[in-house]
C-alpha beads as a LAMMPS data file, in Angstrom:
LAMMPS data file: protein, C-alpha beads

299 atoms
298 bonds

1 atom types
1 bond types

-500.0 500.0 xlo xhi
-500.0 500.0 ylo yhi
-500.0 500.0 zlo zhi

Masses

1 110.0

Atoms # bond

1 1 1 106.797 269.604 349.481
2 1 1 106.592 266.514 351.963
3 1 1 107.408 263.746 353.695
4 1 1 106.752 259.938 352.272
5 1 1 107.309 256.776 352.992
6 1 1 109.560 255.581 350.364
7 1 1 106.459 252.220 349.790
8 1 1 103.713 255.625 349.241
9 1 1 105.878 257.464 346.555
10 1 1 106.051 256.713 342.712
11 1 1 108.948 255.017 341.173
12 1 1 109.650 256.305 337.598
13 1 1 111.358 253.639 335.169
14 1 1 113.550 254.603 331.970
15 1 1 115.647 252.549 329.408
16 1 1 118.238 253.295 326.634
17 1 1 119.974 250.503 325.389
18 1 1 120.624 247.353 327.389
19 1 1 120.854 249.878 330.706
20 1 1 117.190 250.700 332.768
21 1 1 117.162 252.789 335.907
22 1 1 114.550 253.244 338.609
23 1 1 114.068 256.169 340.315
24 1 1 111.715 256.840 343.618
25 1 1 109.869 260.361 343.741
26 1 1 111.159 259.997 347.176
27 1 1 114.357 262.014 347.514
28 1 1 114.509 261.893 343.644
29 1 1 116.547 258.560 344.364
30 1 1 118.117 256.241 341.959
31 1 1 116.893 253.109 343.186
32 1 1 118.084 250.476 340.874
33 1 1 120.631 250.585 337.560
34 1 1 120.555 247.613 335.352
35 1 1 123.213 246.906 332.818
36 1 1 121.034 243.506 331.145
37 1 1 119.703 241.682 334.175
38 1 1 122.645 242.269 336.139
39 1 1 122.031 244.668 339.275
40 1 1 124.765 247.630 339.572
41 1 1 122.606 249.026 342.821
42 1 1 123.099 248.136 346.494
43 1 1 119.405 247.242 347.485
44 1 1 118.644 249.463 350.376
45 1 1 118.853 246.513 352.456
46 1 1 117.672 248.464 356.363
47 1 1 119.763 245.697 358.613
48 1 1 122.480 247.608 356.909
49 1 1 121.871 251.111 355.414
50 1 1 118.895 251.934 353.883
51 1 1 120.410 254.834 351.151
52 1 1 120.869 253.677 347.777
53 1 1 121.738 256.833 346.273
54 1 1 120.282 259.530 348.226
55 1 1 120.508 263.662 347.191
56 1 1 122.282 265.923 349.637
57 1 1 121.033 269.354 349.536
58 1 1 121.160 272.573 350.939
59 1 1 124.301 271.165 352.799
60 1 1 126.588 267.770 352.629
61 1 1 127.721 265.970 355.640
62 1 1 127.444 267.373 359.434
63 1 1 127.350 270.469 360.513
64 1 1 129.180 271.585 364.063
65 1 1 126.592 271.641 366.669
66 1 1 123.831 270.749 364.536
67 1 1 123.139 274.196 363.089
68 1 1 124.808 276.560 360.706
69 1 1 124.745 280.393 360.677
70 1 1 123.203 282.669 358.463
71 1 1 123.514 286.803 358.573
72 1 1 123.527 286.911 362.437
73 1 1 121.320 284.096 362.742
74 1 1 120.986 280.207 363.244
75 1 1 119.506 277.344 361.605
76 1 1 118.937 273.456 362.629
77 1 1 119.863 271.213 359.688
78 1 1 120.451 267.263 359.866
79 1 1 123.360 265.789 358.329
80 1 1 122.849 265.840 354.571
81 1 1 120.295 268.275 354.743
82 1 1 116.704 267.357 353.944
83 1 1 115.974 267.029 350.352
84 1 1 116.398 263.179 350.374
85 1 1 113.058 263.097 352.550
86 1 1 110.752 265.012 350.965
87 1 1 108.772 263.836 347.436
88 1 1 109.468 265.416 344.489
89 1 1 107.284 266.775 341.772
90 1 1 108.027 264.476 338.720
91 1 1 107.806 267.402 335.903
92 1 1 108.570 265.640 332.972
93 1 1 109.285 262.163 331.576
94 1 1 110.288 260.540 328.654
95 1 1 110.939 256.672 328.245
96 1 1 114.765 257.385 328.561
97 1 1 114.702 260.294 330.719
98 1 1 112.831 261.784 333.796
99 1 1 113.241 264.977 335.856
100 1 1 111.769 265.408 338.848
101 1 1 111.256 268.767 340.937
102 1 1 111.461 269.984 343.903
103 1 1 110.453 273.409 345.896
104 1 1 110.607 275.117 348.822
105 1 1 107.446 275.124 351.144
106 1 1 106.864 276.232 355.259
107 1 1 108.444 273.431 356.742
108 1 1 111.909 274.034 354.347
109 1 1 111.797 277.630 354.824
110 1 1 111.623 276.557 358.954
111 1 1 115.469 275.590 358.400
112 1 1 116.512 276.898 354.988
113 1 1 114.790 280.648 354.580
114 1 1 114.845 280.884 350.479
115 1 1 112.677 280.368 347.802
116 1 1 114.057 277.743 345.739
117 1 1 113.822 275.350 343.022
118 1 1 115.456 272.093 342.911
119 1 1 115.576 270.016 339.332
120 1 1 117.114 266.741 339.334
121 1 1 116.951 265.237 335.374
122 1 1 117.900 261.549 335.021
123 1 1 118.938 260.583 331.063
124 1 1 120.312 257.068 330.056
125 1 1 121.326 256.659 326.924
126 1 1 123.037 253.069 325.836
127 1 1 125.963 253.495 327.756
128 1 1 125.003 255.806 330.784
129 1 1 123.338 257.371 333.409
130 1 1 123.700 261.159 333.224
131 1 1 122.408 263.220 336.470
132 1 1 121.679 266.825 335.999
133 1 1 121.028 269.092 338.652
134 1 1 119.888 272.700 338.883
135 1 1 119.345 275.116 341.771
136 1 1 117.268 278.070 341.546
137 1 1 117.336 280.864 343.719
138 1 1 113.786 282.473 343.826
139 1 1 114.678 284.745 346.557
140 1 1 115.036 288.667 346.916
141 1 1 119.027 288.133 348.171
142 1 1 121.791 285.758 348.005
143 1 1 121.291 282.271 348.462
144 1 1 124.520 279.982 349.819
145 1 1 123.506 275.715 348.936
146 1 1 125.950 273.013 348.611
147 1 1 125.102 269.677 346.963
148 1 1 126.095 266.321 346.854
149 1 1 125.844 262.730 345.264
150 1 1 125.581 259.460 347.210
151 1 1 125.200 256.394 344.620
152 1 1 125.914 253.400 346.540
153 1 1 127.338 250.056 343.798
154 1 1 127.563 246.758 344.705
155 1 1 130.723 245.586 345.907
156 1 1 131.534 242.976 344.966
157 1 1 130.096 243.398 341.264
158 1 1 128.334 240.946 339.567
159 1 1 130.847 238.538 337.636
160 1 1 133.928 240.913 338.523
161 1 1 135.801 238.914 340.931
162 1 1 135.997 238.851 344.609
163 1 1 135.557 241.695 347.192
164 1 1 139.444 242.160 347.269
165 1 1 139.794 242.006 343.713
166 1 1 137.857 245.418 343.925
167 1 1 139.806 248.977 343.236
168 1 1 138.902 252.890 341.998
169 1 1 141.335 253.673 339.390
170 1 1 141.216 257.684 339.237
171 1 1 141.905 259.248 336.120
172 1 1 145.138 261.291 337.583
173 1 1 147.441 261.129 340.172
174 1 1 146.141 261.592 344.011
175 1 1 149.626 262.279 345.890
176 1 1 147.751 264.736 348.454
177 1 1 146.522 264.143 351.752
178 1 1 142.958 263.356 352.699
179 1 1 140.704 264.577 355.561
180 1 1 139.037 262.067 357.865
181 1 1 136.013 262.593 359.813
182 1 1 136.191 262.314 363.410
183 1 1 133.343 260.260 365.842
184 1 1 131.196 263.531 365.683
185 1 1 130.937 263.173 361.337
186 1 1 133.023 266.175 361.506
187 1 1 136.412 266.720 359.172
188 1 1 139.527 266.533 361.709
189 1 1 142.090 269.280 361.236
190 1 1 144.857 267.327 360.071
191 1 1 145.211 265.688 356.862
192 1 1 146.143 261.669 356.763
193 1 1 148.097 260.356 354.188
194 1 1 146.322 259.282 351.025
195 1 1 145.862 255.123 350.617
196 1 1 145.850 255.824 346.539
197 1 1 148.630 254.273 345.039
198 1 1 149.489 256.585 342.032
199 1 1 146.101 256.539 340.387
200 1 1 144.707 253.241 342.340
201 1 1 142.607 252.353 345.152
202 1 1 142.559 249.045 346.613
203 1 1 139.210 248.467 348.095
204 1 1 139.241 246.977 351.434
205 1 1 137.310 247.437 354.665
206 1 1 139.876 249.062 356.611
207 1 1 139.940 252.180 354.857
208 1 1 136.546 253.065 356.166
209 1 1 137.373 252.131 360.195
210 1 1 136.578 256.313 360.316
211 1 1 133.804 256.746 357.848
212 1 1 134.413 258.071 354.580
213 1 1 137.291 258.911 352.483
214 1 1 137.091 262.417 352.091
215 1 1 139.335 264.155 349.054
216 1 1 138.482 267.804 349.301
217 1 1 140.434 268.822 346.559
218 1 1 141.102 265.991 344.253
219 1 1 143.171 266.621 340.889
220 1 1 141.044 263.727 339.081
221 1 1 137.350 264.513 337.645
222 1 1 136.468 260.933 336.644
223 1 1 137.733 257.872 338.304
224 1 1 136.581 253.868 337.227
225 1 1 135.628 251.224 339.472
226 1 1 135.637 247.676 338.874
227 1 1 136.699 244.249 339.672
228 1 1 138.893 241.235 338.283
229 1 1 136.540 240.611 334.543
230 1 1 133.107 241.357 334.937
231 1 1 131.100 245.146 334.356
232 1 1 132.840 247.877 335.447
233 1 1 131.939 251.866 336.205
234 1 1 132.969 255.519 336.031
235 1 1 131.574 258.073 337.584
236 1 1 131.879 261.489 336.368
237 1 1 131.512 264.757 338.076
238 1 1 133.465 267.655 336.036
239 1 1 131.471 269.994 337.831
240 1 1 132.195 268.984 341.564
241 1 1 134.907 269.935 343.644
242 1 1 135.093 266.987 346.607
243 1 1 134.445 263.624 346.537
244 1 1 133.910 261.083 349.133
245 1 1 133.866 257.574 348.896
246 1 1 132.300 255.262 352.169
247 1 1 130.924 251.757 352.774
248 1 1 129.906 251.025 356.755
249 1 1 132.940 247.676 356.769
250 1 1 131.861 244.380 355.726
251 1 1 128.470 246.130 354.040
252 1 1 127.922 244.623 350.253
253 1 1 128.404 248.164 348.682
254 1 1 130.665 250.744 348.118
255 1 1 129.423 254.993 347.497
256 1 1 131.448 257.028 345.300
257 1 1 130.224 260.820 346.136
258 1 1 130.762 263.494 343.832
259 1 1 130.559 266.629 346.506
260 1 1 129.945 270.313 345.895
261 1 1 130.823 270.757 349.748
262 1 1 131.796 268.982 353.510
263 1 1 130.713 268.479 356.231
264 1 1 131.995 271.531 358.581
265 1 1 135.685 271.185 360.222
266 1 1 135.798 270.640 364.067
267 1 1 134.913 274.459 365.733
268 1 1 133.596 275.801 362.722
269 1 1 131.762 278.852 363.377
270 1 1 131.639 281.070 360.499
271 1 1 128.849 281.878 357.885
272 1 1 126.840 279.328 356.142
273 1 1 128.721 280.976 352.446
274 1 1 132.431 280.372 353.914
275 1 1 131.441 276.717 354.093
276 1 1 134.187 274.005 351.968
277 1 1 132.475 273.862 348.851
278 1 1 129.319 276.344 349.364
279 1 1 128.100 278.081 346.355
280 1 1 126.523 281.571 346.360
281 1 1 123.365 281.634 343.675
282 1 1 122.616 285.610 343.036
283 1 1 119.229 286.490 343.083
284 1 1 116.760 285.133 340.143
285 1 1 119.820 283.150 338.989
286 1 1 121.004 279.137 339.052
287 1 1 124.025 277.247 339.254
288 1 1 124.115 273.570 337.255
289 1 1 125.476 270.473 339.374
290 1 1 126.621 266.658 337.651
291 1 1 127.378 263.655 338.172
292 1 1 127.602 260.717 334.794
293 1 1 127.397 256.696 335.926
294 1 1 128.951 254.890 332.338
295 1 1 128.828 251.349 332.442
296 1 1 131.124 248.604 330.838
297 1 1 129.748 244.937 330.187
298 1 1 133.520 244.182 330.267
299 1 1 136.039 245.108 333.130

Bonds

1 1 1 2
2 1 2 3
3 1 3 4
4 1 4 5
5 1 5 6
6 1 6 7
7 1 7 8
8 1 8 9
9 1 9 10
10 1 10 11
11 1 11 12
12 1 12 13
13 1 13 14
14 1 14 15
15 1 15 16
16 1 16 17
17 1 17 18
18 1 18 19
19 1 19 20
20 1 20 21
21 1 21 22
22 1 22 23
23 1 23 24
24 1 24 25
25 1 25 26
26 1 26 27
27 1 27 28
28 1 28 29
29 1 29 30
30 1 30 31
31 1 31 32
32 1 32 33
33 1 33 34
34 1 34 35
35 1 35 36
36 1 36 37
37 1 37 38
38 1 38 39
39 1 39 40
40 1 40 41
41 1 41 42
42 1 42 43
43 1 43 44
44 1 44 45
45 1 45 46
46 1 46 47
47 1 47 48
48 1 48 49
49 1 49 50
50 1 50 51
51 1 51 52
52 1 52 53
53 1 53 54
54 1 54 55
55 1 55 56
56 1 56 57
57 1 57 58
58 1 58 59
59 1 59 60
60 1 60 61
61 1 61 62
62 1 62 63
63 1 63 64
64 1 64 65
65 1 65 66
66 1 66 67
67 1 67 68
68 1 68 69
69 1 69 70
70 1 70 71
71 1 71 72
72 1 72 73
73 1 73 74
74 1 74 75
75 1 75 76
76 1 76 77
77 1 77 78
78 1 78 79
79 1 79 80
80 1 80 81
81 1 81 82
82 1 82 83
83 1 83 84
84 1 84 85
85 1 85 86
86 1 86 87
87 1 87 88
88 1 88 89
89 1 89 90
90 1 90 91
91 1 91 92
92 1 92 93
93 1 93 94
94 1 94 95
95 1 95 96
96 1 96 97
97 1 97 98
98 1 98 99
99 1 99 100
100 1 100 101
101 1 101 102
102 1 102 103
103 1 103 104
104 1 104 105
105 1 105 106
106 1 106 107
107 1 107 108
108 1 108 109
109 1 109 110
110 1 110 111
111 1 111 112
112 1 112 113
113 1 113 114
114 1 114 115
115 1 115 116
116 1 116 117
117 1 117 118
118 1 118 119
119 1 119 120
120 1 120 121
121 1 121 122
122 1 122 123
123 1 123 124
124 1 124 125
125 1 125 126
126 1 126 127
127 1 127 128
128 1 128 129
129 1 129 130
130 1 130 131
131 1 131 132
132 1 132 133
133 1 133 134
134 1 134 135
135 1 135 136
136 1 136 137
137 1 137 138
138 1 138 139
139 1 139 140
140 1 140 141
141 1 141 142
142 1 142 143
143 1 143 144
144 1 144 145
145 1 145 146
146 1 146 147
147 1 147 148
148 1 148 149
149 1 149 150
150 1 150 151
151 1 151 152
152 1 152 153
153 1 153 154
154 1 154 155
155 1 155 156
156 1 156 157
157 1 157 158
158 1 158 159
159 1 159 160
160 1 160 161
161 1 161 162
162 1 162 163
163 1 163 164
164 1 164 165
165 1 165 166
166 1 166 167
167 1 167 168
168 1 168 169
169 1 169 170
170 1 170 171
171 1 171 172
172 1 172 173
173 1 173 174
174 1 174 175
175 1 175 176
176 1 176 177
177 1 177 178
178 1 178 179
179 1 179 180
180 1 180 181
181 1 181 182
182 1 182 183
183 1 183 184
184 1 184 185
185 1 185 186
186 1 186 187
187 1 187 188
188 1 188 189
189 1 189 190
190 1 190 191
191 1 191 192
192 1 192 193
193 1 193 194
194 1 194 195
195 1 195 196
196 1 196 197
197 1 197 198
198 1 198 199
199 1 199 200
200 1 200 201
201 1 201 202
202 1 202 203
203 1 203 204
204 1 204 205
205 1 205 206
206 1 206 207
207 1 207 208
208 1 208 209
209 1 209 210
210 1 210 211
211 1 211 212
212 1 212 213
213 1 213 214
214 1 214 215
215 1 215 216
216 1 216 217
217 1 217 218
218 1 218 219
219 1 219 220
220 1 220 221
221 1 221 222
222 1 222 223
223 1 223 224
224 1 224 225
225 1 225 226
226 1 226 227
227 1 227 228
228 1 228 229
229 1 229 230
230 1 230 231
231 1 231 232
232 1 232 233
233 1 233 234
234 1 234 235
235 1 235 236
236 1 236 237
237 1 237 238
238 1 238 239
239 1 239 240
240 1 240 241
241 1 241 242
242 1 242 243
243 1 243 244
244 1 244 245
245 1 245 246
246 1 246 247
247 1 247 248
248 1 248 249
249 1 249 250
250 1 250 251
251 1 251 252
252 1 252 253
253 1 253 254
254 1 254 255
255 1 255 256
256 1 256 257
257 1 257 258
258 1 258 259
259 1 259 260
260 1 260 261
261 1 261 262
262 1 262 263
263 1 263 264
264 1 264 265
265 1 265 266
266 1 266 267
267 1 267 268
268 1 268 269
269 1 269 270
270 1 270 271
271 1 271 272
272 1 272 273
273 1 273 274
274 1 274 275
275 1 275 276
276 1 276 277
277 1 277 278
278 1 278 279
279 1 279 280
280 1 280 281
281 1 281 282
282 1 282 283
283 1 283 284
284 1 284 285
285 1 285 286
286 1 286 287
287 1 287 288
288 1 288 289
289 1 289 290
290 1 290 291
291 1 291 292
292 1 292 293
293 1 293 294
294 1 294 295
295 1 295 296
296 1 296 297
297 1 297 298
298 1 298 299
């Protein structure tokens, strides 16, 4: 496993239909989605914010002070963890799908002390972008991960209508309170009332004045977003529990994060498997992670 500049590492094209992706070996990072000619992807623009869709693993988000604990002892980890910065392994490709690989070496063990194996498959087919993702635990004990999606889409889209035209339309009701993060990209104790109107979102810059949007236990699985005409999208994730959605104001894109854990709550001190969202992964044994991107030509 190592470092790259995202220029040095191999970018892996597949097609299905009238969609084609791009993916870097970097971060196994969905770098462009193409419904025709017609860009879905923000472009990683740096004046702005250089993610397009990076891969948060072994942890999403910040953790208090920096570090978390493990069994009596701690670990430095940055925010997000540090899968999208090292170069994967591409293990297998196909001219619709890809999967790339990634596993544990010195410098991960330095900060994360397990064995592990991290698979990220990419599949389009004519209508979508399926992202499946599986975590082995090659260690002799326990091993706690949490994982999480960052696909960042134009906003506006393409022929859909002005910026305020925008909206995420989620496929049930979202009465509850959210969590906001705080200056320190930790979650703030008390929950703020949700801006989703029934089952609708109105995009607008405001709602991010405090980072993301954080839903840490949302009722919907699925939610669509699109403008006034023009190609639309829903994103997926039946198999994550959280989802955040975040744009820095004004920026030309919006993410919509399907999360399998959060960043730690202000004075959060316990163990590393007590985390929002953590998974436990047994010795020997693996636990699956998704996220689907369908596209619409029409909105």
């Amino acid at each position: 496993m190592s470092d790259a500049a995202s220029g040095a590492a191999e970018i892996v094209s597949i097609a299905a239909g009238p969609l084609t992706a791009a993916i870097s070996a970097l971060g196994a990072e969905l770098q462009a989605l193409r419904l025709g000619e017609t860009d879905l992807m923000w472009n990683g623009d740096p004046a702005v914010w250089a993610g397009r869709a990076p891969i948060l693993f072994p942890v999403v988000g910040e953790l208090a002070g920096g570090e978390y604990r493990l069994n009596g002892r701690s670990f430095p980890l940055a925010r997000h963890g540090f899968a999208r910065r090292r170069v994967f392994e591409v293990a297998e490709r196909t001219p619709h799908s890809v999967l790339f690989r990634l596993t544990d070496d010195a410098a991960s063990r330095a900060v994360y002390p397990f064995a592990f194996t991290l698979d990220v498959r990419f599949t389009l087919t004519g209508a979508a972008l399926e992202v499946a993702v599986t975590v082995t635990n090659g260690s002799a004990g326990p091993m706690p991960a949490c994982f999480g999606f960052h696909p960042a889409f134009l906003w506006p889209l393409p022929g859909a209508g002005a910026r305020e035209d925008h909206a995420i339309v989620f496929e049930a009701d979202e009465p509850a309170p959210l969590r906001r993060l705080g200056p320190n990209g930790l979650v703030e104790p008390a929950g703020v009332p949700t801006p989703v109107e029934g089952r609708r979102l109105a995009l607008r810059d405001g709602l991010f004045a405090h980072d993301a949007l954080v839903f840490d236990a949302p009722a919907s699985r699925r939610v669509r977003y699109g403008g006034a005409g023009g190609p639309s999208i829903t994103v997926g994730f039946p198999l994550m529990p959280q989802l955040g959605i975040w744009t820095r104001p004004g920026a030309g894109y919006v993410c919509i994060e399907p999360w399998h854990g959060i960043a730690d709550s202000e004075g959060f001190t316990g163990d590393f498997a007590e985390k929002t969202g953590a998974v436990v992964i047994a010795p020997g044994e693996s636990h699956a992670f998704g996220m689907t991107i369908g596209v619409s030509a029409a909105g």
